[in-house]
VMD Tcl script that draws the C-alpha trace (Angstrom):
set ca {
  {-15.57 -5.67 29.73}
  {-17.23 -3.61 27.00}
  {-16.39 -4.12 23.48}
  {-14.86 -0.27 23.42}
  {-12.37 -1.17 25.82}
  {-8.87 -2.47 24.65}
  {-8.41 -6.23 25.45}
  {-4.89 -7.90 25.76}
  {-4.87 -8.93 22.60}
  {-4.91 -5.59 21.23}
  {-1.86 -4.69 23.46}
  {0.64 -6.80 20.77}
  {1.32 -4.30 18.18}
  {3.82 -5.86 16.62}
  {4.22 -4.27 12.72}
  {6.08 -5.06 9.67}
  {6.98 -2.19 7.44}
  {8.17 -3.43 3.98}
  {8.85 -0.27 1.65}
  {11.88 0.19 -0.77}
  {11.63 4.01 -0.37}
  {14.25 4.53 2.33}
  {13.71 7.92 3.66}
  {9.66 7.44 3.17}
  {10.18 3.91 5.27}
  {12.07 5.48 8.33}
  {9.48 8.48 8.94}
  {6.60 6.04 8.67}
  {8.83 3.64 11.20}
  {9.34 6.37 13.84}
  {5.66 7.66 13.21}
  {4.47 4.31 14.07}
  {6.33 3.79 16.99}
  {5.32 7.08 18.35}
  {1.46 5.56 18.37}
  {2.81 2.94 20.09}
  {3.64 -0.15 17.50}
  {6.55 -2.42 17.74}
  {8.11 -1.44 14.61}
  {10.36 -3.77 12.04}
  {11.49 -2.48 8.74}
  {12.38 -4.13 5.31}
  {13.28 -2.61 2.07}
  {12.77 -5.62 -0.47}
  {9.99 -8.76 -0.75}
  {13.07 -10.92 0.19}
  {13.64 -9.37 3.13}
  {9.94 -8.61 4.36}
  {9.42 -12.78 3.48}
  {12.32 -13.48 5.87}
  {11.68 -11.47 9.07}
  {7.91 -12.40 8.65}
  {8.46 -16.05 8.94}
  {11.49 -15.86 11.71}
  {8.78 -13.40 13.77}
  {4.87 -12.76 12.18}
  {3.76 -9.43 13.20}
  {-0.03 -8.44 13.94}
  {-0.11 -5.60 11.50}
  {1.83 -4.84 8.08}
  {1.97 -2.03 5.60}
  {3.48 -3.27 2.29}
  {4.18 -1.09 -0.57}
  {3.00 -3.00 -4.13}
  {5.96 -2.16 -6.10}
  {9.74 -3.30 -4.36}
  {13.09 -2.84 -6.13}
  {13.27 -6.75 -5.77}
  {9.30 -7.52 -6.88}
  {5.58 -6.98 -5.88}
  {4.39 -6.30 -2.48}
  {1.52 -8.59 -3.72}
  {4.17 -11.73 -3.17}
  {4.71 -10.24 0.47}
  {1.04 -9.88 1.21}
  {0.23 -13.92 0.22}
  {3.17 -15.30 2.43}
  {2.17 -12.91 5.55}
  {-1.36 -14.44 4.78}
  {-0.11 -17.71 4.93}
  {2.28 -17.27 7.56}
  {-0.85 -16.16 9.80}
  {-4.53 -15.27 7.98}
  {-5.11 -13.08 10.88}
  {-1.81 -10.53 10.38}
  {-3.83 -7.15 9.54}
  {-2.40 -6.00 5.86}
  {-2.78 -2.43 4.59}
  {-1.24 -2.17 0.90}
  {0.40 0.58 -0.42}
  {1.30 2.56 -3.20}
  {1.80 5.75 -5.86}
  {-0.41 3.81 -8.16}
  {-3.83 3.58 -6.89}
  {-5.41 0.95 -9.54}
  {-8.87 -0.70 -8.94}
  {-7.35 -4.31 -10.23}
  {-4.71 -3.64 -8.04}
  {-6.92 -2.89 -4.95}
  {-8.50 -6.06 -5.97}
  {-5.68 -8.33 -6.06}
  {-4.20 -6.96 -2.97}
  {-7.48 -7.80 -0.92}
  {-7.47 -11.08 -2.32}
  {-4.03 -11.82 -1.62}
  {-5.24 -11.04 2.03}
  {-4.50 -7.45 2.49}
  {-8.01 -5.75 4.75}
  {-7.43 -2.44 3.11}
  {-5.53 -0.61 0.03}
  {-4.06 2.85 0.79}
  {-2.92 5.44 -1.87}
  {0.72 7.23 -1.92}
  {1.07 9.27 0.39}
  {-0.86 8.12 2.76}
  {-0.12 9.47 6.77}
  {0.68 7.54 10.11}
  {-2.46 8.71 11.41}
  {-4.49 6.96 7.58}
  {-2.35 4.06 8.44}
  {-3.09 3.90 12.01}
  {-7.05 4.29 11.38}
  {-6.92 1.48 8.60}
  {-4.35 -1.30 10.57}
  {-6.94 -0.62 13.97}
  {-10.69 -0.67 12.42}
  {-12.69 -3.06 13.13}
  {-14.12 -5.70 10.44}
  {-16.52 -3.78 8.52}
  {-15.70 -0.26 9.82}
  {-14.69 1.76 7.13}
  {-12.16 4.22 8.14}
  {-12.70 8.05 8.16}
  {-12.15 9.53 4.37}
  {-9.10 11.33 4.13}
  {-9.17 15.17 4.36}
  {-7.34 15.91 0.99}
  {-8.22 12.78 -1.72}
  {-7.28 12.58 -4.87}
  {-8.85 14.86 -7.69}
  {-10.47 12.85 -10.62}
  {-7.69 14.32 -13.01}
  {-5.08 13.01 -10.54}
  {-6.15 9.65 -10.19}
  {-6.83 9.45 -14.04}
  {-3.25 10.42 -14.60}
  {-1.84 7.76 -11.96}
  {-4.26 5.13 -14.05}
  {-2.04 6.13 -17.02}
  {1.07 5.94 -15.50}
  {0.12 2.39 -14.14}
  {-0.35 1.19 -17.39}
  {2.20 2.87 -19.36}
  {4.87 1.23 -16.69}
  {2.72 -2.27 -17.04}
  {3.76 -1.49 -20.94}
  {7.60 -1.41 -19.81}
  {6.86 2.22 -20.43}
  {5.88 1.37 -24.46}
  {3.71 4.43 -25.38}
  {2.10 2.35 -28.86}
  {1.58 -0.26 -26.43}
  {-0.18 1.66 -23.94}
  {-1.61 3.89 -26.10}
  {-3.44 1.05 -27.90}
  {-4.39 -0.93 -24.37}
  {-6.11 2.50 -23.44}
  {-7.83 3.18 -26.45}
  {-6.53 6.49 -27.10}
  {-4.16 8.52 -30.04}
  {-0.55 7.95 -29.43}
  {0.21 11.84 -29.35}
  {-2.25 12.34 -26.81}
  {-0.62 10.02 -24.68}
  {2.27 10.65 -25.28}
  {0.89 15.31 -24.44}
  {0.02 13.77 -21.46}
  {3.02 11.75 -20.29}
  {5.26 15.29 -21.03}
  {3.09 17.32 -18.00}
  {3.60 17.05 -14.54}
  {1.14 15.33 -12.33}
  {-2.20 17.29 -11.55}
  {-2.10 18.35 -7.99}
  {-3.82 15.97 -5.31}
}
mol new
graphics top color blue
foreach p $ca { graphics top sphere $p radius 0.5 }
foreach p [lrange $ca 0 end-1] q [lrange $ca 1 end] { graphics top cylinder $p $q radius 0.2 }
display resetview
């Protein structure tokens, strides 16, 4: 058999979705089951804990920030649950540390908001070491600067001295910034 052919142990696509965006979470479930995954759903780290250890899927996508906690918590029990359950991570604020942590924790790949089935799909199936394809519309520099921002200021419990000063910049030019809209992808 050749190493581009599909063995049986690629046929279990079993996946845990764990988001605690409703609406986004039940497009991204029927998407998923349209490529052919076994699809589960939770909406809190509590939940996403407890279906993982009564059945571990091969594959999960875990959003990093839950109405009950961090997606971070659900990514280290999945890992320990089973090391080889293939993690993406993701979320609305794409952070370096963040990416970081989430790899360590034992995700294989961080995903920005809003990512697509067919992103998902690419990331959950590569191969170790294949990098999936770049995505057709990334972020702009001004976007992902402004995201950067908004991670922090929320890290501040939304404090705009506090983040002003952990970013090293004038208070009323934070606080120009925070008043506009996001910068278009």
């Amino acid at each position: 058999m050749s190493t581009d052919t599909i063995s049986d142990a690629d046929l279990s696509r079993h996946l845990l979705l764990v988001d605690d965006d409703q609406p986004f979470l039940n497009r991204l479930a029927r998407a998923m089951e349209k490529r052919g995954f076994v699809v589960k759903t939770a909406d809190s780290v509590a939940q996403g804990i407890a279906i993982a250890e009564t059945d571990p899927p091969d594959y999960a996508v875990v959003d990093l920030r839950l109405a009950d906690g961090s997606g971070l918590d659900v990514v280290a029990a999945l890992h320990r649950i089973d090391a080889d359950i293939r993690i993406i991570m993701l979320t609305g604020y794409g952070a370096i540390a963040t990416a970081v942590a989430a790899v360590k924790a034992g995700a294989i790949d961080y995903l920005p908001k809003p990512a697509d089935a067919d992103q998902i799909e690419a990331a959950l199936i590569a191969r170790d070491g294949e990098m999936p394809p770049p995505p057709d519309l990334p972020m702009s520099a001004e976007r992902v600067r402004w995201e950067h921002i908004q991670r922090v200021f929320e890290q501040c419990e939304r404090n705009v001295s506090e983040t002003a000063r952990r970013l090293r910049m004038h208070r009323r030019t934070l606080q120009r910034i925070l008043a506009k809209h996001a910068p278009r992808q």
